[in-house]
TILUM-547921 format. One record per residue (C-alpha): x, y, z. Coordinates in steps of 0.25 Angstrom, whole numbers, plus 5000, padded with zeros to 4 digits. Example, Ala and Ser with C-alpha at 12.3 -4.5 7.8 and 13.67 -1.06 7.14 Angstrom:
BEGIN
504949825031/505549965029/
This chain:
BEGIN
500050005000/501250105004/501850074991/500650094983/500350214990/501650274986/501650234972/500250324970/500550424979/499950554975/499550634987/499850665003/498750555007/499550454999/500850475003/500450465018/499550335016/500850275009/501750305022/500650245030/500650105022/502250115022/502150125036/501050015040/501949925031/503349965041/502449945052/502049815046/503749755044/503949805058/502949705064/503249595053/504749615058/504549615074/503449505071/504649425064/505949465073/506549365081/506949435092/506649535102/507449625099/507249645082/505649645086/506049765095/506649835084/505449805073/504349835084/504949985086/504950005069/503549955067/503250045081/503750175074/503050125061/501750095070/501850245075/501750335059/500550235056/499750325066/500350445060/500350395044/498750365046/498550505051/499250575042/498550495029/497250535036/497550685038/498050695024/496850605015/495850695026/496550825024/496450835038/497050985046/497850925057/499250955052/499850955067/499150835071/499850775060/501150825062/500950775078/500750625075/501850635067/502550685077/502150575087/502650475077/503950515074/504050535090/503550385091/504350335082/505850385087/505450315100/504850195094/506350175089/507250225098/506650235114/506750095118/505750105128/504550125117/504849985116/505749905124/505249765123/504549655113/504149515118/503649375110/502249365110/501249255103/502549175103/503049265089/503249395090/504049485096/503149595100/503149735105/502849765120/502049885123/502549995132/502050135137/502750215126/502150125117/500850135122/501050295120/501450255107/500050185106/499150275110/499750375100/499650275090/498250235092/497850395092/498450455081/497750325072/496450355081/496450515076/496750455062/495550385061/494650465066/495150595055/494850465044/493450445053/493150595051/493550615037/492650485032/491350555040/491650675031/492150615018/491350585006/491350494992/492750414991/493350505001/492650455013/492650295008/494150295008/494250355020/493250245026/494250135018/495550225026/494750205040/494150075040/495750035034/496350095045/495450035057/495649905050/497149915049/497450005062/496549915069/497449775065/498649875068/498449905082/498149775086/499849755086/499949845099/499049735107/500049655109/500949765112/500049765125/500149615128/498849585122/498849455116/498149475100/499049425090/499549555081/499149505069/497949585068/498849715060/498449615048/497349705048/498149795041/498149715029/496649745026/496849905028/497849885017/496749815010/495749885013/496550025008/497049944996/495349914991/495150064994/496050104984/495450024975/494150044976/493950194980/495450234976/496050264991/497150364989/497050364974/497950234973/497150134967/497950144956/499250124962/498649994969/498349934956/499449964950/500249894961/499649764961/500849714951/501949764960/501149694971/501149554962/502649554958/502849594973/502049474978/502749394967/503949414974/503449384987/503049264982/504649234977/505049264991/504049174997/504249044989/505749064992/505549075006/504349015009/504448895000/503148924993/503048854981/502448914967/501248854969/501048934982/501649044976/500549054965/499449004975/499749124983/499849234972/498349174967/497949214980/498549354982/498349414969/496849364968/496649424984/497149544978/496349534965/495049514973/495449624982/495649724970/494149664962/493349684975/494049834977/493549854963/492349784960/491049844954/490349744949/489949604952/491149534942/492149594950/491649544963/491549394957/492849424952/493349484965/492849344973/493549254962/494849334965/494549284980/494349124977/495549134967/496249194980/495949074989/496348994978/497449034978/497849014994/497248884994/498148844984/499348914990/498948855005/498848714997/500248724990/500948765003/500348655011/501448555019/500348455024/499348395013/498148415023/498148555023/498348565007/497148495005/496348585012/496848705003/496748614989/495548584996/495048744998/495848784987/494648684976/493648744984/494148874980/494448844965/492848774965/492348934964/493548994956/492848924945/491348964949/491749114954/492449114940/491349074932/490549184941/491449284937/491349264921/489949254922/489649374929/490849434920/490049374906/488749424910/488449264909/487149224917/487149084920/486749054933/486848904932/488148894930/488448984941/487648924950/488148774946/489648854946/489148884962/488548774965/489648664962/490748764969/489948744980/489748594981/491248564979/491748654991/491248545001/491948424989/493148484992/493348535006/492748395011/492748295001/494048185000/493648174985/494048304980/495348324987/495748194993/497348214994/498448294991/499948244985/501348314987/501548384974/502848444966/503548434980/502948544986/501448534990/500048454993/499248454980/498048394981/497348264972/496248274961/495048184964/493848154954/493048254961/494148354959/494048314945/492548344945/492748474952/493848534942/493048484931/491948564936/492948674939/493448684924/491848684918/491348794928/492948884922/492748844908/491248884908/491749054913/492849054901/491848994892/490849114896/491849204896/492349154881/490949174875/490749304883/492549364876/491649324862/490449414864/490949524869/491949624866/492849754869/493249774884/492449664890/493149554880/494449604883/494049594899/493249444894/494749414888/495449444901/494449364909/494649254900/496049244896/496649284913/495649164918/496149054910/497549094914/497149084929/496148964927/497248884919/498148894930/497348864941/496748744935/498148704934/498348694949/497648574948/498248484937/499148414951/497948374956/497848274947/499348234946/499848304937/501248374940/501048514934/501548624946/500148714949/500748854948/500248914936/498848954945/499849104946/499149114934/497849144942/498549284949/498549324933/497349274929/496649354941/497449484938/497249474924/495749464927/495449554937/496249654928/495149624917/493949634927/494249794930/495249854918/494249804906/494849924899/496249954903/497149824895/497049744884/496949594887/498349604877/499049694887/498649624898/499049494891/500549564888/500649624903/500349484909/501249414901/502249524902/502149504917/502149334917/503449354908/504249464917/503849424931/504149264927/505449314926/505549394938/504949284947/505449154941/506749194940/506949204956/506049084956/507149014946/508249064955/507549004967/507048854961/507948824951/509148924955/509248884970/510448774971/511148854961/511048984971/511348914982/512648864978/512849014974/512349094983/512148984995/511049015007/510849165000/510549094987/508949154988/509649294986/509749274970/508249254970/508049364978/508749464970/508349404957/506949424960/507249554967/507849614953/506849554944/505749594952/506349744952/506549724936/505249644933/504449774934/505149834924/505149744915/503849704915/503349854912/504449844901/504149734893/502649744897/502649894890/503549834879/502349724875/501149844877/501749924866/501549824856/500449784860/499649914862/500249974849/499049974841/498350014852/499350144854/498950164840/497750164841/497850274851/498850364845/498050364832/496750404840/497450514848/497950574835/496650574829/496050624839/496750754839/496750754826/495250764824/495250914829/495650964816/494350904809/493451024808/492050954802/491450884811/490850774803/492350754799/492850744812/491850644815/491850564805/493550574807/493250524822/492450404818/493450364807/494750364815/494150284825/493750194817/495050174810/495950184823/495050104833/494550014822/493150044830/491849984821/491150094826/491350234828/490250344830/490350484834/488950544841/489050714842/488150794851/486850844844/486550964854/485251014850/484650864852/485450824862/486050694856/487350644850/487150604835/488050514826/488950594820/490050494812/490050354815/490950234808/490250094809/488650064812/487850174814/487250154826/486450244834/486350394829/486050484843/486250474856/485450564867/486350664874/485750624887/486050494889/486950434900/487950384889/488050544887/488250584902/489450494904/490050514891/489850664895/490450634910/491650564908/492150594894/492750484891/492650364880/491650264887/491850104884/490550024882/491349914891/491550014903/489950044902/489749904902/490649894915/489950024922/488749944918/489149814926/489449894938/488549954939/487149914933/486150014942/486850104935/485650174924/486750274918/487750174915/486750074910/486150184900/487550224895/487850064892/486450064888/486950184878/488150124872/487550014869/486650084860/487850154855/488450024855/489950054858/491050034863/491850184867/491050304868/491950414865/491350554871/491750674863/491750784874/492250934875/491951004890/490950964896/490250924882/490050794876/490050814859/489850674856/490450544858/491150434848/490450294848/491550184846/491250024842/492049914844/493549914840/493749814830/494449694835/493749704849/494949794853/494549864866/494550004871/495750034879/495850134891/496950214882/496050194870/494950244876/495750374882/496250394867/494850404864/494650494874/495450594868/494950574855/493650614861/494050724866/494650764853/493650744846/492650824855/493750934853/493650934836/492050914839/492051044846/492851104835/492151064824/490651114831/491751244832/491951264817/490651214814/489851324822/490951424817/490651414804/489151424805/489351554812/490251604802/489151564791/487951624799/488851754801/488951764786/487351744784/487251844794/488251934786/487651904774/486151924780/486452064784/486952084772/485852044763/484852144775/485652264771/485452224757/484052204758/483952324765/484652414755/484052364742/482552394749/483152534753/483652544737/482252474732/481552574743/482152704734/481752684720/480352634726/480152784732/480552844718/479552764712/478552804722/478952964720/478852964705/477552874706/477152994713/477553104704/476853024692/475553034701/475653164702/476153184687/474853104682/473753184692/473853294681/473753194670/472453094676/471553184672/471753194658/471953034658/471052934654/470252864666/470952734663/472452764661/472152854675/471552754684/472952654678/473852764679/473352794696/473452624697/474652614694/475252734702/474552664714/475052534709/476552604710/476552674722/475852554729/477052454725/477952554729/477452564742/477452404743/478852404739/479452514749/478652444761/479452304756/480852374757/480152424768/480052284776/481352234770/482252364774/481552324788/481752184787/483152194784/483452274796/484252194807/483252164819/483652224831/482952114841/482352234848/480752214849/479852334847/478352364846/477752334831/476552304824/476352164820/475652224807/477052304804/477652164802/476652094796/476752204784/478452224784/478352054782/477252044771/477852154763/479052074762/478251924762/477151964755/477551934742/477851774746/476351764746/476351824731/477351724725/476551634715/476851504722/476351564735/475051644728/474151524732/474451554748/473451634754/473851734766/473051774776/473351904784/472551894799/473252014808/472252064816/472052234821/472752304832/473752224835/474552264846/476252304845/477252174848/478552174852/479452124841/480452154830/479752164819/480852104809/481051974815/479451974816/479451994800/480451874798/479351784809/478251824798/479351784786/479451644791/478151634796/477651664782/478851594774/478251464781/476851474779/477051494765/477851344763/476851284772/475951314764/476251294751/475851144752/474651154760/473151144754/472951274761/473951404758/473551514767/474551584775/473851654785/474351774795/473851814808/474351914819/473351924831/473351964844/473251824853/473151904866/
């Protein structure tokens, strides 16, 4: 824990949380080494280092919780350090602070209280009590994650301090065994499923990525202890069964969220006891006691293969209760076979020279038969289920088929000396990488190809089957030959053969492993190179149709995608319609209110059919995540790519199945990321250019319409002046022809009066046309002012009169209905012309195919 602290270390709270594990674990080797000393006087010695270590755990604890409380109590803190430096001095050097140890429970050398120490005591136990009770206020005011990983911090403590302190009870001649500091172990635990689950001090990440330091570290325990503890391979791989999958089902159960997991998490468990029965049967000296472990360890193997089965099932989506239930049920009835029964396991024989195997009966036969049907039935399912499905799950179906078959082959072969057949039973190691493998594949669907993890695995077999066999050659094959060498120090070549290769092995298995990825993730580098550079390449495109249409296209060449759609935001419906597409047309419009929508808009980033399907499993109360999967699979797609700009989603791409079933990477997926966001980028710009030129276009109408009003304006001023000329010499002839009328005849008179009239009067209609169009072609100012309703129903007939007396509109009848007296409006009475303009326009082509052509217009006062 100390060292995983201080490889993530990122803050105060982490430093001081690191020093307290450092310090727990000195405290720990200074009772391990007065628990082990063989004298009074070494005791004496150890006793005062793990006293002095005993004394900063108070102070450690109180300073972790003033710094992740942000408490105010800066002198407090600086007063229990203080006291433990003060402590500490005399723990070493005053003799009187301990003067004496003495044997107790026949073992151990242990420490004898006195009153210094009791001081030393009472300071102790309240500098840990005014620790507790700052965590006991800070969880009473503490919300959300802060306050349930300061619950995991107290209850840890109690647990821990409360097996701690049970060391000082026989300081006091009180006879309980101190064993009980074991506790500590689970607040170790306990802390370690905190930073898994809710991310305790933010290094969750740190602890996964020590688990293989922690393997090739309990790799090298396991050297140390078949050379000095004769353990044979066997043991050895019995015993890193049952670790590994301890810790693998610790790691599930921290993580699980939904029912495979926990199915999965209790197989770990069985595989576990599995395992220690087979270790506890290897290392057996009296046939007695090994058959009761071959015995436990069948009963144990009896529901590997149902719990198996389970898993698969629940995994595949396969219901078929029958064959669980017969799965269950024969489990059950062979338990009492083979705890009780002679018939099963009737006798054990002394084999390869170094332990008690047990015999193969008929009824052994029976059960293994039955053992093999139930196995072979799960990797049955799970073939059929690798052919019907496909991306992210059939890479995760691959993994749960392939990691299984490795582990299954080599714990079935733990049996084969059963029936007398001379084949060592070591090769069940292979069920710590078939578990690994597996729980890797239940929780990172998306992180690895099966390849890479295929090339990592084998990279690491290679490299650490050196490194370990190697000191193991030296040791089995190499030890006469050492020993006339080096003589009773011959285990030091070993030693420092395995300590230099384990220092080297590292290295070179990063090396060789990086070496084999870049081959094989070449094409897949590619792939992600080409992307990135059409993606910021796509922001030179200036038509958006092109820029679609160039999206679609490049992804269907670089992904090799059979389908590939680009959905853009419709705003005045609401909905994002099919824009360019490459493939099966599919749907055409998706609402902009639906749940698919929101998230795409929340977390702007591509979104995987497969990690639906997951959030779905987890949780299926869930209505938003059921309609988004109900969503996609309308769409039916793979990646949803969200074209977003601020707080704007634009559209979104629609990407198919890859061809070949390739899957869709984590760095893929970022790739497409970025090109989202490119692409939002040229999608923006191209609505930029587009409104720009519309603007520029309706500026030049605009010019153009103030242009032609000016002209209008000045030809009716230029028609208006020769129209008052005519009128002056129609005039003059009037007054030139009064003289004349009387010697006229009757008839030219009366034609010659008609046709003045006829003059003058087309005159007059003529000047109040230029009239109306002079007015009409003024700008309108907005402002309303008080009019006559009659002034613009006369200003819009003299210029839409006419329309009525065009041939094709002759047969129209129009009807004038304005009633007396009507009172002033508000109004501008040029826009009010252009109302009666369209009003009029329209009537005349609605009628123009009806039965009945009468246009009629009335103006009244309603109220």
């Amino acid at each position: 824990m100390a060292t995983l602290t201080f490889l993530q270390a990122r803050n105060r709270v982490h430093w001081v949380w690191g020093i307290f594990n450092l310090n727990v674990a000195l405290w720990c080797l200074g009772l391990f080494l007065a628990g082990v000393a063989q004298s009074s006087q070494m005791s004496l010695l150890y006793w005062r280092l793990a006293l002095v270590s005993n004394t900063f755990i108070s102070v450690f604890l109180y300073h972790l919780i003033y710094s992740l409380c942000k408490l105010n109590e800066k002198r407090l803190l600086i007063l229990i350090y203080l006291q433990g430096v003060l402590f500490a001095l005399i723990a070493l050097f005053y003799k009187p602070f301990l003067s004496e140890v003495r044997l107790i429970f026949n073992t151990i050398y242990y420490a004898k209280a006195t009153p210094l120490i009791s001081l030393w005591f009472l300071v102790f136990s309240f500098t840990t009590g005014i620790a507790f009770y700052r965590i006991l206020q800070f969880v009473k005011t503490a919300h959300g994650e802060e306050k349930t990983q300061a619950l995991y911090l107290f209850w840890g403590m109690i647990v821990g301090f409360a097996g701690g302190f049970t060391i000082a009870l026989p300081l006091y001649d009180i006879p309980i065994y101190p064993g009980w500091h074991f506790l500590i172990c689970i607040y170790a635990g306990i802390f370690t499923f905190s930073i898994l689950r809710h991310r305790f001090l933010d290094i969750r990440v740190g602890l996964i990525r020590m688990l293989i330091p922690v393997c090739i570290l309990t790799a090298i325990l396991f050297v140390l202890c078949f050379i000095y503890f004769k353990m044979t391979l066997f043991s050895v791989a019995s015993l890193s069964v049952a670790i590994l999958c301890s810790l693998l089902a610790f790691i599930v159960f921290a993580y699980s969220t939904k029912r495979v997991h926990q199915i999965w998490a209790v197989f770990n468990v069985i595989v576990a006891v599995w395992g220690l029965a087979n270790f506890a049967g290897g290392m057996s000296v009296t046939p007695e006691k090994a058959l009761i472990f071959w015995r436990l360890e069948c009963v144990v193997t009896t529901f590997l293969s149902v719990v198996y089965y389970h898993v698969i099932a629940e995994f595949c989506g396969i219901h078929r209760p029958r064959m669980l239930l017969f799965a269950y049920i024969q489990g059950i009835l062979f338990v009492p076979l083979i705890i009780f029964s002679k018939h099963f396991l009737g006798s054990t024989y002394y084999a390869f020279d170094s332990m008690h195997y047990y015999k193969a009966t008929i009824l052994f036969t029976l059960w293994a038969l039955i053992w093999f049907l139930i196995t072979g039935s799960a990797f049955i399912e799970l073939h059929k289920f690798i052919k019907r499905s496909k991306g992210i799950i059939k890479t995760q179906a691959l993994y749960m088929f392939w990691a299984p078959l490795l582990g299954h082959t080599g714990g079935a072969i733990t049996i084969i000396p059963a029936f007398g057949i001379p084949l060592y039973p070591a090769f069940h190691f292979s069920v710590c990488v078939y578990a690994a493998v597996m729980t890797y594949a239940m929780f990172r669907y998306q992180l690895m190809d099966i390849r890479i993890a295929v090339t990592r695995l084998g990279v690491f077999v290679v490299v650490y089957s050196l490194v370990l066999g190697i000191p193991f050659g030296l040791v089995v094959l190499g030890k006469p030959w050492l020993i006339n060498i080096l003589g009773e120090n011959w285990f030091w070549a070993p030693m420092v053969t395995l300590l230099v290769l384990a220092t080297s092995g590292p290295f070179i298995y990063l090396f060789v492993q990086r070496k084999a990825e870049d081959v094989l993730l070449q094409e897949e580098r590619r792939i992600n190179s080409l992307l990135t550079q059409a993606s910021y390449g796509m922001t030179t495109i200036r038509n958006l149709t092109k820029l679609l249409d160039f999206i679609v296209d490049v992804l269907r060449k670089i992904l090799g995608v059979e389908k590939a759609e680009v959905f853009i935001l419709n705003q005045a419906i609401n909905e994002y319609e099919l824009k360019a597409l490459v493939g099966e047309n599919g749907i055409l419009t998706v609402n902009g209110e639906t749940a698919l929508i929101e998230d795409l808009m929340k977390r702007r980033v591509p979104l995987g059919g497969d990690e639906i399907k997951s959030r779905a499993e987890s949780d299926p109360d869930s209505a938003n995540i059921q309609d988004i999967l109900s969503e996609m699979n309308r769409i039916s797609c793979s990646v949803i790519v969200p074209i977003a700009i601020d707080s704007a989603l634009l559209g979104f791409i629609v990407l198919g199945d890859r061809k070949g079933k390739e899957t869709y990477s984590n760095e893929l997926l970022n790739v497409l990321g970025v090109l989202g966001n490119q692409a939002a980028l040229a999608v923006k710009n191209c609505y930029f250019l587009e409104e720009e030129a519309a603007r520029m276009e309706k500026l030049g109408l605009e010019e153009r319409r103030v242009s032609l009003d000016h002209l209008t304006s000045s030809m009716a001023h230029e028609i208006d002046n020769p129209m008052m000329v005519i009128h002056g010499q129609v005039e003059g002839l009037q007054e030139a022809f009064q003289d004349l009328r009387i010697s006229m005849p009757d008839d030219l008179r009366e034609r010659v009066d008609k046709s003045m009239e006829y003059i003058l009067e087309a005159r007059s209609r003529v000047s109040g046309m230029i009239q109306a169009i002079k007015e009409y072609s003024r700008k309108t100012t907005g402002l309303l002012k008080l009019i006559k309703i009659y002034e613009v129903e006369e200003g819009y007939w003299k210029l839409f009169g006419y329309e009525f007396k065009r041939e094709e509109n002759r047969q129209i009848k129009y009807i004038k209905e304005i009633s007396d007296n009507l009172p002033y409006i508000l109004g501008d009475k040029i826009q009010l012309e252009e109302v009666f303009f369209n009003l009029a326009n329209n009537a005349i082509h609605a009628v123009q195919r009806s039965e009945v052509k009468e246009i009629k217009l009335r103006i009244f006062q309603k109220n």
